[in-house]
MOPAC internal coordinates of N, CA, C and O (Angstrom, degrees):
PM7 1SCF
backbone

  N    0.0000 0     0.00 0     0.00 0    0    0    0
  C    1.4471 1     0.00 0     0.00 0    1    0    0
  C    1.5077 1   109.91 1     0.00 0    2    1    0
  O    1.2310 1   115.59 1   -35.09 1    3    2    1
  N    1.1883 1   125.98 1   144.91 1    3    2    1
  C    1.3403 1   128.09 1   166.58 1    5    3    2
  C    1.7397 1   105.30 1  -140.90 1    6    5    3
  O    1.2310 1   125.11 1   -29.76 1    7    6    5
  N    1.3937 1   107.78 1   150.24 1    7    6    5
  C    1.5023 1   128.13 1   148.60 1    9    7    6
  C    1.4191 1   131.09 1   -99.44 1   10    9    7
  O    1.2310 1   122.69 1     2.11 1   11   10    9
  N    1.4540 1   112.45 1  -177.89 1   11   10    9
  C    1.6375 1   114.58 1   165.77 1   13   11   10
  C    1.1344 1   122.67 1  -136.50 1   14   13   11
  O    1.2310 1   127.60 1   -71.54 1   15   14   13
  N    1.4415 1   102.98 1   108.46 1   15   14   13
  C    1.8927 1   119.34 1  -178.13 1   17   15   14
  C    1.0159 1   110.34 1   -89.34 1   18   17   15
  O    1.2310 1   116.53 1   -68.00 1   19   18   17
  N    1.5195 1   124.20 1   112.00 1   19   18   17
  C    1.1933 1   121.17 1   178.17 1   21   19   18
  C    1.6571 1   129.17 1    44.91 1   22   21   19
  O    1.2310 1   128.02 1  -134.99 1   23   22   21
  N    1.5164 1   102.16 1    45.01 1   23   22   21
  C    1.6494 1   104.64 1   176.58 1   25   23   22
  C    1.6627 1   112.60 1    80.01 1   26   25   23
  O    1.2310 1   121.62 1   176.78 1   27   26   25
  N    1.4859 1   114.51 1    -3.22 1   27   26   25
  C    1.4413 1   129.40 1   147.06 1   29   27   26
  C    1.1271 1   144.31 1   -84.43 1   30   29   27
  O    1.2310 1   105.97 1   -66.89 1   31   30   29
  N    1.2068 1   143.64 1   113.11 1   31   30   29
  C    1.4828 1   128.64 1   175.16 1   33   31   30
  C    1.4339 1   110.06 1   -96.04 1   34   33   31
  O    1.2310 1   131.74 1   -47.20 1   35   34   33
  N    1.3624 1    94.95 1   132.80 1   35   34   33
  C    1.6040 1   130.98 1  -176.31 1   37   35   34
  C    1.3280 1   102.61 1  -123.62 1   38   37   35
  O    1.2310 1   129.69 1   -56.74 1   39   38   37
  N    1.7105 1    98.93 1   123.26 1   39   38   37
  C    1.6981 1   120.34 1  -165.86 1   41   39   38
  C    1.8408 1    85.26 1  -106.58 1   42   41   39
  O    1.2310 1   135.97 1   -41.40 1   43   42   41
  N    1.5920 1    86.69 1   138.60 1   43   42   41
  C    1.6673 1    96.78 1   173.10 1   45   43   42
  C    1.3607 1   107.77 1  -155.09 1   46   45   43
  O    1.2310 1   123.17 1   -28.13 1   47   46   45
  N    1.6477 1   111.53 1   151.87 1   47   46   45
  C    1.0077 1   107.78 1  -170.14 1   49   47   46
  C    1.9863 1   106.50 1   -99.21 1   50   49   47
  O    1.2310 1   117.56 1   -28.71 1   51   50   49
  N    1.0764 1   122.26 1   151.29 1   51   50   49
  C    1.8217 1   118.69 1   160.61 1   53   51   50
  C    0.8978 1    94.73 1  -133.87 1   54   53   51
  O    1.2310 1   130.76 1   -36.43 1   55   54   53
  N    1.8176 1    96.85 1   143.57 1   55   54   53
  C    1.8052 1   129.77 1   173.03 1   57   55   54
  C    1.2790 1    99.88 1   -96.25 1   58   57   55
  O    1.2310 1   121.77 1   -94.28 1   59   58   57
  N    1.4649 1   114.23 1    85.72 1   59   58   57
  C    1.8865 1   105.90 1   177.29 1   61   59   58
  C    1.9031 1   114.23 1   -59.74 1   62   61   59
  O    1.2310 1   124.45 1   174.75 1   63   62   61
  N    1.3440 1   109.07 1    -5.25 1   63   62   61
  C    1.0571 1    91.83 1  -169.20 1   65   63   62
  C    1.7781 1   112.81 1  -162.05 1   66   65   63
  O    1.2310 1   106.51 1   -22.11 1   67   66   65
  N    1.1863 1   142.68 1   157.89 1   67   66   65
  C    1.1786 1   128.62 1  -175.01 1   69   67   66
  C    1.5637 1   105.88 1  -170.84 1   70   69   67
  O    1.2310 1   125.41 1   -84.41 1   71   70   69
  N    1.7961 1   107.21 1    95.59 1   71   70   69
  C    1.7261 1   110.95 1   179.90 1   73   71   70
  C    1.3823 1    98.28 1  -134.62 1   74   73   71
  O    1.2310 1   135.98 1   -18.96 1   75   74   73
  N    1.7087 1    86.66 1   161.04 1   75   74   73
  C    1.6167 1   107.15 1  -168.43 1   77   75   74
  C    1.6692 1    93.27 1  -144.68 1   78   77   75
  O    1.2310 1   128.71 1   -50.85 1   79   78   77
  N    1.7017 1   100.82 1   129.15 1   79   78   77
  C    1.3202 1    88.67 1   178.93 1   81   79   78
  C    1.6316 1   110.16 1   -61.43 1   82   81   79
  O    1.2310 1   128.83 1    -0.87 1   83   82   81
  N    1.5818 1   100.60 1   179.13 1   83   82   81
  C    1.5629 1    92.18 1   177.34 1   85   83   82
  C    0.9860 1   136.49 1   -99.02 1   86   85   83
  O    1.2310 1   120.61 1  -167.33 1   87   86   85
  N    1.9793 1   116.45 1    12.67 1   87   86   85
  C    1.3618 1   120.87 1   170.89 1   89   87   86
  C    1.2205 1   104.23 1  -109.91 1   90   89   87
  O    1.2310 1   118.81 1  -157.05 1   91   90   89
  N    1.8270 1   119.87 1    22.95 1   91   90   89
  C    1.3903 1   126.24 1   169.17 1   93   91   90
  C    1.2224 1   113.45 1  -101.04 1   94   93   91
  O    1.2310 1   110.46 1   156.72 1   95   94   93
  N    1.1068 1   135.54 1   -23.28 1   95   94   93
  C    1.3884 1   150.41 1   172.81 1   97   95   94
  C    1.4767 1   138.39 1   -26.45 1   98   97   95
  O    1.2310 1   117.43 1   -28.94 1   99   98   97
  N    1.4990 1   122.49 1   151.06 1   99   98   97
  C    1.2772 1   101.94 1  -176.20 1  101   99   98
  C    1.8902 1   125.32 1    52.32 1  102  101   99
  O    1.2310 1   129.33 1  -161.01 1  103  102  101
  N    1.6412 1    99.61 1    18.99 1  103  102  101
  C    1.3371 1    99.37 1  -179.29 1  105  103  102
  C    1.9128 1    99.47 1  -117.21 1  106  105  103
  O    1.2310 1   119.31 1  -154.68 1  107  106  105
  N    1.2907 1   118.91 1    25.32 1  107  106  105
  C    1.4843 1   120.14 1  -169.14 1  109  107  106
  C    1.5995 1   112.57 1    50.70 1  110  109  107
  O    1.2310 1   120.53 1  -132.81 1  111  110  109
  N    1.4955 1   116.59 1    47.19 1  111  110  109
  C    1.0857 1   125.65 1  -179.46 1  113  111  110
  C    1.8733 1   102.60 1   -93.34 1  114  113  111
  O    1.2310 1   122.86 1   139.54 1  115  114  113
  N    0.9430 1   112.13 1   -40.46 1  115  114  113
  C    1.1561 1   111.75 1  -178.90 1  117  115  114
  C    1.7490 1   111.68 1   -82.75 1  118  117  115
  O    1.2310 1   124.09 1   162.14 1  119  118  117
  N    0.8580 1   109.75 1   -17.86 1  119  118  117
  C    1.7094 1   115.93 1  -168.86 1  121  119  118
  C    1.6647 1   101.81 1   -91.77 1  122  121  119
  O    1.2310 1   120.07 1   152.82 1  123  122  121
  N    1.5561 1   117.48 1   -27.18 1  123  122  121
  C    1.4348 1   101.59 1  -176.37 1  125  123  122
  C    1.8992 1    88.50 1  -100.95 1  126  125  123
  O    1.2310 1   118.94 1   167.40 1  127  126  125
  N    0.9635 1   119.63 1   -12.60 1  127  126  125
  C    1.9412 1    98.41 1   164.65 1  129  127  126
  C    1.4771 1   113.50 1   -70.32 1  130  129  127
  O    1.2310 1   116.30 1   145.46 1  131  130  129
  N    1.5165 1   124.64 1   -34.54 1  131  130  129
  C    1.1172 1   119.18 1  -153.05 1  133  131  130
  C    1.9644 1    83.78 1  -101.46 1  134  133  131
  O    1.2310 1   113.22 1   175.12 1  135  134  133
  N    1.3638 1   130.42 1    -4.88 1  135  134  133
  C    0.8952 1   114.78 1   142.63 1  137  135  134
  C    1.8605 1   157.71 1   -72.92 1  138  137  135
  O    1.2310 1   138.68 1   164.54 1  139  138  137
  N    1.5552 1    81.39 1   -15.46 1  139  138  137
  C    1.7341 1   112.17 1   178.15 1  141  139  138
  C    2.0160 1    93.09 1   -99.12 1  142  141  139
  O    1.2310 1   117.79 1   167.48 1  143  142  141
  N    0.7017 1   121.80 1   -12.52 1  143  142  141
  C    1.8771 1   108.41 1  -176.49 1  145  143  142
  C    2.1406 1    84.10 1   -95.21 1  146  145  143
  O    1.2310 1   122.20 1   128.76 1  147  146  145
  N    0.7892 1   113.40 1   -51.24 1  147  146  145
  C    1.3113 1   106.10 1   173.05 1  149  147  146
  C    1.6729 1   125.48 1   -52.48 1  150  149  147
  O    1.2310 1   122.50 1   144.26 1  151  150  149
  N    1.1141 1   112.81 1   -35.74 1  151  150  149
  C    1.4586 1   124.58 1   178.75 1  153  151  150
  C    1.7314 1   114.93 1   -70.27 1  154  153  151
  O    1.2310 1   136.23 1   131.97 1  155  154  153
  N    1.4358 1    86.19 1   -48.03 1  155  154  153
  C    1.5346 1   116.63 1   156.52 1  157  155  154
  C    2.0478 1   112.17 1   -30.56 1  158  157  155
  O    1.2310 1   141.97 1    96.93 1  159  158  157
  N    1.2789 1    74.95 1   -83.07 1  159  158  157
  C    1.6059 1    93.73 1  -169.00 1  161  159  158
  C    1.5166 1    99.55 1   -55.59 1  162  161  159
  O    1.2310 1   114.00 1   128.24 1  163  162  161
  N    1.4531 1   128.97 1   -51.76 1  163  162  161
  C    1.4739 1   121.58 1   169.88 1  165  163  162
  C    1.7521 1   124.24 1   -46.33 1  166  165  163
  O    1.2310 1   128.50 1   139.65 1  167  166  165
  N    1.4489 1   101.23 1   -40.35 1  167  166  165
  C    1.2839 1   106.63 1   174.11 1  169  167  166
  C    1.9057 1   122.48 1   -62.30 1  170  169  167
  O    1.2310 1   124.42 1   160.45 1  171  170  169
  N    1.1892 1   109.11 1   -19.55 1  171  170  169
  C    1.5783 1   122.12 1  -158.10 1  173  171  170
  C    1.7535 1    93.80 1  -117.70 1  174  173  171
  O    1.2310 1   124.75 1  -164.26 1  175  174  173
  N    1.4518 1   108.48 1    15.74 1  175  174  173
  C    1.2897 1   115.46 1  -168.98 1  177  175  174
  C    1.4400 1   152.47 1    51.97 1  178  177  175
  O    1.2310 1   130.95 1  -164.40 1  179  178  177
  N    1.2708 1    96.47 1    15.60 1  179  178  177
  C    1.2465 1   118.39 1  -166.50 1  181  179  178
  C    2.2672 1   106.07 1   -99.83 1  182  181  179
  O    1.2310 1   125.50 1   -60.20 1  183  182  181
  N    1.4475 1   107.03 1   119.80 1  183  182  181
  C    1.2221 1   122.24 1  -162.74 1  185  183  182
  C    1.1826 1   130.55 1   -74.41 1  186  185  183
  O    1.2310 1   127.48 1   139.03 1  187  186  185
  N    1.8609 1   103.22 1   -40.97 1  187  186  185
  C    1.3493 1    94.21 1   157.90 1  189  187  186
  C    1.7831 1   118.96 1  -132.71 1  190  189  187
  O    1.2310 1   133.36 1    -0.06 1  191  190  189
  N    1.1969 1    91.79 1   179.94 1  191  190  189
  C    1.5999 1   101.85 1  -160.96 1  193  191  190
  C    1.3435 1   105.17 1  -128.81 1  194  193  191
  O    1.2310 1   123.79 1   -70.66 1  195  194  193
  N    1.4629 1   110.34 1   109.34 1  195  194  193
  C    1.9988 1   112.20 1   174.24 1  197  195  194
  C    1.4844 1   103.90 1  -116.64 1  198  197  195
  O    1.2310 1   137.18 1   -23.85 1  199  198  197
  N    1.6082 1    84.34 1   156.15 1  199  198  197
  C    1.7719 1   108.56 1   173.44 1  201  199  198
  C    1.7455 1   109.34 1  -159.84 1  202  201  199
  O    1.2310 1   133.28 1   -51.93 1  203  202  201
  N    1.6323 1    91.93 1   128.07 1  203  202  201
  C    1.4189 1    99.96 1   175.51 1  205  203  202
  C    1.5174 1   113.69 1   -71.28 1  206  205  203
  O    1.2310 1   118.01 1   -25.81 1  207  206  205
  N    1.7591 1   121.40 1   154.19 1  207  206  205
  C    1.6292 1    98.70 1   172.78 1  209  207  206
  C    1.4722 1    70.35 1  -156.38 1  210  209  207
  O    1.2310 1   135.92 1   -35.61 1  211  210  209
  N    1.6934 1    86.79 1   144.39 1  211  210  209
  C    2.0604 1    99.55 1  -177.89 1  213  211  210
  C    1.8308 1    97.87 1   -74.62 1  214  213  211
  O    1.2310 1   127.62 1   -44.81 1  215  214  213
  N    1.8560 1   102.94 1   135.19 1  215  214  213
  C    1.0164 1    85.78 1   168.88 1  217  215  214
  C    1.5754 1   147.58 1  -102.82 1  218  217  215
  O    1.2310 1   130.21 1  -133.47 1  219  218  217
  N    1.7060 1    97.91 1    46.53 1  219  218  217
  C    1.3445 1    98.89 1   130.70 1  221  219  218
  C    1.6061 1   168.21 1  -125.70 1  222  221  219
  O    1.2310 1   140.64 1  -128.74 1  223  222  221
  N    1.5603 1    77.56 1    51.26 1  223  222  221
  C    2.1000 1   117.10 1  -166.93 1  225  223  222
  C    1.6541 1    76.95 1   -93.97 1  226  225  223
  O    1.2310 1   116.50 1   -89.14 1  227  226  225
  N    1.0201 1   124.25 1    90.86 1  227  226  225
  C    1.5410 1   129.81 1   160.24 1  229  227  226
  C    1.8025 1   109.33 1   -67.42 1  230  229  227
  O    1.2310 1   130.34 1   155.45 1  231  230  229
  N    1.4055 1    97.65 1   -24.55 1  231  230  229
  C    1.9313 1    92.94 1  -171.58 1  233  231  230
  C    1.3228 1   101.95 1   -95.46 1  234  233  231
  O    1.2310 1   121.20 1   158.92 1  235  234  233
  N    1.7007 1   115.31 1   -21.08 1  235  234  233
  C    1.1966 1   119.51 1   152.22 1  237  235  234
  C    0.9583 1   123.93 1   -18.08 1  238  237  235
  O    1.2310 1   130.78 1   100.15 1  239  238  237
  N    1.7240 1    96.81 1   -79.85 1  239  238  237
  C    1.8488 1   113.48 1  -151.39 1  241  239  238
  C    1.5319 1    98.26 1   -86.62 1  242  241  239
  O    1.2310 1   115.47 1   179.80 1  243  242  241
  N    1.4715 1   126.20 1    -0.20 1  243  242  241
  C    1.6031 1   123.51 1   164.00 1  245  243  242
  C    1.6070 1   122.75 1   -76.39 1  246  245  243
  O    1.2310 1   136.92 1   139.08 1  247  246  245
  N    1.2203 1    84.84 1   -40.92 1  247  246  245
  C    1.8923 1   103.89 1   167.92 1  249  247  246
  C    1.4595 1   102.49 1   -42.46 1  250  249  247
  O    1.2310 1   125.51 1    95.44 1  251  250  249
  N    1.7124 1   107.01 1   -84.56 1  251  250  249
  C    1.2273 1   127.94 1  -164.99 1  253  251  250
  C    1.9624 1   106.16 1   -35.50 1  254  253  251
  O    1.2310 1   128.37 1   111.16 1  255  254  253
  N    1.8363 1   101.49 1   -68.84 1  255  254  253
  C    1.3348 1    91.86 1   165.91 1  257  255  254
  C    1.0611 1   134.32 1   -42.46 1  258  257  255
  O    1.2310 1   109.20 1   134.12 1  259  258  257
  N    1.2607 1   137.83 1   -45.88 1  259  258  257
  C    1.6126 1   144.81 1   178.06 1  261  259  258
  C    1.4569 1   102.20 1   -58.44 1  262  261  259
  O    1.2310 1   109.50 1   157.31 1  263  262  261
  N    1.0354 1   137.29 1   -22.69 1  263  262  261
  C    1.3942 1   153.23 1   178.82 1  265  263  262
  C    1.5861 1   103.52 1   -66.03 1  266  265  263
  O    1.2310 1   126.46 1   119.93 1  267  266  265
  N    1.4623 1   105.19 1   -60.07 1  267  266  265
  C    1.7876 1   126.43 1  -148.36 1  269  267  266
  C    0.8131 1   134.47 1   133.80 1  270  269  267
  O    1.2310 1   124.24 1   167.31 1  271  270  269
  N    1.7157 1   109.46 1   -12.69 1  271  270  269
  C    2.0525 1   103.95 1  -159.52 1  273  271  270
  C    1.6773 1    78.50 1   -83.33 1  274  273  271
  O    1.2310 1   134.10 1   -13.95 1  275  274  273
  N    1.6271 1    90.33 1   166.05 1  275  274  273
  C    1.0327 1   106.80 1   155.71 1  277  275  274
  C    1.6873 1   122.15 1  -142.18 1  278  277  275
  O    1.2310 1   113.89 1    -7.76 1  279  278  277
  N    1.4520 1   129.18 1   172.24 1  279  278  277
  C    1.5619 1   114.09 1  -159.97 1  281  279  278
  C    1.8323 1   101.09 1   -91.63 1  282  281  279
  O    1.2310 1   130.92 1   -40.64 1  283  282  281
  N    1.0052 1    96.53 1   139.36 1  283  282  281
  C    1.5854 1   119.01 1  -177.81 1  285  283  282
  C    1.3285 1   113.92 1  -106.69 1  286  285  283
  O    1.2310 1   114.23 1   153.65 1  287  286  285
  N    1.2894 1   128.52 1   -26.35 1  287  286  285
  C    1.7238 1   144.68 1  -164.38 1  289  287  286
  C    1.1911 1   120.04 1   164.00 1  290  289  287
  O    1.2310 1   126.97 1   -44.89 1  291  290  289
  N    1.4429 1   104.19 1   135.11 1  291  290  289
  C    1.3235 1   126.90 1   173.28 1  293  291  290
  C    0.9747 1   112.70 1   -86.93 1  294  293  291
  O    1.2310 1   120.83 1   -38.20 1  295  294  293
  N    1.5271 1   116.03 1   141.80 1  295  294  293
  C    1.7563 1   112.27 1  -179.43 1  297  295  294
  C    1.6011 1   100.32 1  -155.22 1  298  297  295
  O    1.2310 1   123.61 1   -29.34 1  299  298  297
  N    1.4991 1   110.69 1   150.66 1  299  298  297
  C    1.1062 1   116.03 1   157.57 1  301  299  298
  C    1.8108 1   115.46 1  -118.63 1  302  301  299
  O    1.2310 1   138.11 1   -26.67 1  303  302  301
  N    1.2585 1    82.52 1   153.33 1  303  302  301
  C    1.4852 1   107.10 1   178.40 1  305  303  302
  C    1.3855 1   120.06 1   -73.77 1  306  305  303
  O    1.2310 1   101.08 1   -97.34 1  307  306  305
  N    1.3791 1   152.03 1    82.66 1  307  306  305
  C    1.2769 1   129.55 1  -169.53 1  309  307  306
  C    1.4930 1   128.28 1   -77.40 1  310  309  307
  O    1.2310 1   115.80 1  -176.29 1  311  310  309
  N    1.1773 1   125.58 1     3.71 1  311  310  309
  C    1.6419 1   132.61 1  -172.35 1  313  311  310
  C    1.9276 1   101.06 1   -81.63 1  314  313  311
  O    1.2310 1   127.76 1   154.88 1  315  314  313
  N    1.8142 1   102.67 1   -25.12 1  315  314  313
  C    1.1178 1   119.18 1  -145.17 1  317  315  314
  C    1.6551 1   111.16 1  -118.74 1  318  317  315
  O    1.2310 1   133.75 1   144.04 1  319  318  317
  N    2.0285 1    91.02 1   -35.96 1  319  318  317
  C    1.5442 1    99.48 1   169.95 1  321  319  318
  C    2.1942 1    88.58 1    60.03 1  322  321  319
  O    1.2310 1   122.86 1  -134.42 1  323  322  321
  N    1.2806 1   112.13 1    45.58 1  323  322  321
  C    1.5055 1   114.97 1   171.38 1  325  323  322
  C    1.4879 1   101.48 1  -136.96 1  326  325  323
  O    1.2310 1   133.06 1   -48.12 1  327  326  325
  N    1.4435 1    92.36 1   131.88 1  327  326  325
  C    1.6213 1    94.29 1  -174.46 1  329  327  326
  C    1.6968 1   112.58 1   -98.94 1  330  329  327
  O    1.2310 1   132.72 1   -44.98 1  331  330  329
  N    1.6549 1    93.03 1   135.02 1  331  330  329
  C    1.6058 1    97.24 1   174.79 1  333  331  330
  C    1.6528 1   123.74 1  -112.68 1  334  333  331
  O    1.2310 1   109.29 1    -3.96 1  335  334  333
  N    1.1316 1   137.67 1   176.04 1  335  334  333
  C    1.1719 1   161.38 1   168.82 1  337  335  334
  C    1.6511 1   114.41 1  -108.59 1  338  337  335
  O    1.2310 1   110.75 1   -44.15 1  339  338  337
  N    0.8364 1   135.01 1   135.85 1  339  338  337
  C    1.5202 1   139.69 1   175.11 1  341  339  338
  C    1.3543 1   110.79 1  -124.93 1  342  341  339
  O    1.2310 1   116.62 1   -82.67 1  343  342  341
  N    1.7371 1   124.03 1    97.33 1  343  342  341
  C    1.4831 1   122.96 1   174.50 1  345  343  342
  C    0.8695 1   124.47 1   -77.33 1  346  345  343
  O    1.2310 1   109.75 1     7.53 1  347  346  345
  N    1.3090 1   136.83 1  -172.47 1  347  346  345
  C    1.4420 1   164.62 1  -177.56 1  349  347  346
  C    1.6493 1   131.43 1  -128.36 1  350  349  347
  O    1.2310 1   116.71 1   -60.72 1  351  350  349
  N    0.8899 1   123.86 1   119.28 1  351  350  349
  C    1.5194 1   127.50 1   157.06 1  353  351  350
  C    1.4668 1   139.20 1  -111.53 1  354  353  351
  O    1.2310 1   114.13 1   -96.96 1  355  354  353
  N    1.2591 1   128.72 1    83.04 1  355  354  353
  C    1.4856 1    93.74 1  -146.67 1  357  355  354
  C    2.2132 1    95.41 1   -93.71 1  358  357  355
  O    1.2310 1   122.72 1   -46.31 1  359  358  357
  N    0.8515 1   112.39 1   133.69 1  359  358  357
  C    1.2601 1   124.62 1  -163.21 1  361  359  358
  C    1.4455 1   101.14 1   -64.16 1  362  361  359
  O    1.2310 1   111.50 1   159.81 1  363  362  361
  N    1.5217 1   133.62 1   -20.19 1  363  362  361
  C    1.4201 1   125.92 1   175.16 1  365  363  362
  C    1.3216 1    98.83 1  -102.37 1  366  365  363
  O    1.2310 1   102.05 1  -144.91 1  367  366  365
  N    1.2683 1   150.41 1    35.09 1  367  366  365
  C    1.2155 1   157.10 1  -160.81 1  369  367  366
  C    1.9771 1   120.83 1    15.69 1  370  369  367
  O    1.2310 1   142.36 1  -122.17 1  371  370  369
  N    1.0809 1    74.18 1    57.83 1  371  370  369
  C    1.9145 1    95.51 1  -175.55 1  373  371  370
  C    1.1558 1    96.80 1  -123.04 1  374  373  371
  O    1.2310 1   126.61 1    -8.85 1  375  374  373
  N    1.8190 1   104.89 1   171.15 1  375  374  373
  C    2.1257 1   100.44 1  -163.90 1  377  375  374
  C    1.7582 1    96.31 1  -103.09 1  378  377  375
  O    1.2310 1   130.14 1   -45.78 1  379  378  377
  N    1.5986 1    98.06 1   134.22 1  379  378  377
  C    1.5888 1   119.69 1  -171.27 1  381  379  378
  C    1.3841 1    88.12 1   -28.00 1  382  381  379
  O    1.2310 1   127.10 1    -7.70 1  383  382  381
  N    1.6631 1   103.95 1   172.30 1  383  382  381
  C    1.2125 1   125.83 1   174.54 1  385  383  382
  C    1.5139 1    93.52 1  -105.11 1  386  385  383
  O    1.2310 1   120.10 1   180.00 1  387  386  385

């Protein structure tokens, strides 16, 4: 995916999504995918890497940190009235754009 900041394009990657069944769990199943889409996205050159997680997925937003992301913006959803967080990764370990 890419946008345009100010007459720049800035390539980024998003994790729309991240499940584990639930008798798979707690086995770093989710931590080495969301580690290979990152490796991914570094490899194809692209710097940073976002993912929304509602904030109240507490094992969520522990994952994600243990990962790297970190939170960039708070947002709510209004269709849903569910509140989100929007992280960060930046794949050269510098702070997202």
């Amino acid at each position: 995916m890419s946008s345009s900041k100010s007459g720049h394009s800035h390539r980024y990657g998003y994790v729309a999504n991240v499940c584990v069944a639930k008798f798979a769990r707690r086995q770093g199943i989710a931590s080495n995918m969301l580690q290979l889409a990152v490796e991914i996205a570094k490899s194809s050159g692209v710097k940073d890497v976002f993912i929304h997680v509602n904030t109240n997925n507490k094992v969520a937003q522990q994952l994600y940190k243990n990962i790297g992301f970190e939170m960039v913006e708070a947002a709510a959803s209004r269709p849903l009235i569910e509140k989100t967080q929007l992280l960060c990764l930046n794949t050269d370990s510098a702070l997202c754009v």
